[in-house]
C-alpha positions in Angstrom: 26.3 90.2 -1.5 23.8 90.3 1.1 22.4 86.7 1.7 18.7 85.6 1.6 16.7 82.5 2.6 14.6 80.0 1.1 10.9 79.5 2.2 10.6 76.8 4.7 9.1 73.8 3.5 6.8 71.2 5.7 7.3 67.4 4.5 5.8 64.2 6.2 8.1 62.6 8.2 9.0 59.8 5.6 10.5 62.4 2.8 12.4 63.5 6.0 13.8 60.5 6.8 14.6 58.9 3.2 16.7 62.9 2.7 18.6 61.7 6.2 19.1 58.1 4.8 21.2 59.3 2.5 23.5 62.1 3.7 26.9 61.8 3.0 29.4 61.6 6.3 29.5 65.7 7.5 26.9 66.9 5.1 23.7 68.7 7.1 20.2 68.4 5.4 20.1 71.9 4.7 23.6 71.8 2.6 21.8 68.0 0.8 18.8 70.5 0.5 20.9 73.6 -0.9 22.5 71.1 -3.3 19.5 69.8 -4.5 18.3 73.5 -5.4 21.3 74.5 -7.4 21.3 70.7 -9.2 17.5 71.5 -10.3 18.2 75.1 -11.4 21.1 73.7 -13.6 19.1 71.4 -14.9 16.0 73.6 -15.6 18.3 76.0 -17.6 19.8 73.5 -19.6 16.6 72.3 -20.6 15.7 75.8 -21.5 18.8 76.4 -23.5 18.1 73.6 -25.4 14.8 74.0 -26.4 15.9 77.6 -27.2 18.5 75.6 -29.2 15.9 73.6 -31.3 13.5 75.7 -31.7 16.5 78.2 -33.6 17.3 75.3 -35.2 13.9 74.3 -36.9 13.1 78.1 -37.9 16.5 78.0 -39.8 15.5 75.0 -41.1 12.3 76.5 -42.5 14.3 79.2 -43.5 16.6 77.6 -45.7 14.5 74.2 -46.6 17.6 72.4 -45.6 16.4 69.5 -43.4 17.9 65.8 -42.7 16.2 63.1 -42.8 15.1 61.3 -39.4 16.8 57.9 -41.1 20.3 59.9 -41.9 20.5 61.3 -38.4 19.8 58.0 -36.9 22.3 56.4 -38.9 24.5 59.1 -38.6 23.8 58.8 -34.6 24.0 54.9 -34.9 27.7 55.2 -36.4 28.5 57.4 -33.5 27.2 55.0 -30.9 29.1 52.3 -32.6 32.4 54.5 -32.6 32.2 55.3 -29.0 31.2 51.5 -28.0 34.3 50.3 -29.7 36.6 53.5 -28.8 35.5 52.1 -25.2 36.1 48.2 -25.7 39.5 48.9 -27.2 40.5 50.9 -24.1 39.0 48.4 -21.3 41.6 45.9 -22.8 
């Protein structure tokens, strides 16, 4: 694979120094800048799968007429929370 470049960007001198602030020991800005691509473009198509995700999900809906309520999935999501909160106080002991 034949490798390419990134546009060069031009940033004030304080974005440039708050990116050095917080290198890690051995890591160059360009690898912290590299990261920072690949983090976003992760996090961009996640987002896109999931509003891919919902957006199936409300025409099937529509489709069938089969819809929960917003109070059962809250309780239903409020029993999970409560299940993972005590799942984790049982273990810290």
């Amino acid at each position: 694979m034949k490798n390419a470049t990134l546009p060069p960007l031009r940033v004030d001198s304080a974005l440039r120094s708050a990116a050095e602030s917080v290198l890690r020991e051995g890591e160059t800005l360009s690898g912290f800048v590299l990261e920072a691509v690949r983090l976003n473009i992760e996090r961009r198509q996640a987002q896109r799968e999931f509003i891919a995700r919902g957006l199936l999900a409300r025409e099937e809906a529509r489709a069938t007429g089969d819809y929960v309520s917003a109070e059962d999935m809250l309780a239903r999501l409020d029993a999970s929370l409560a299940r993972a909160r005590s799942k984790q106080a049982s273990g810290a002991q």
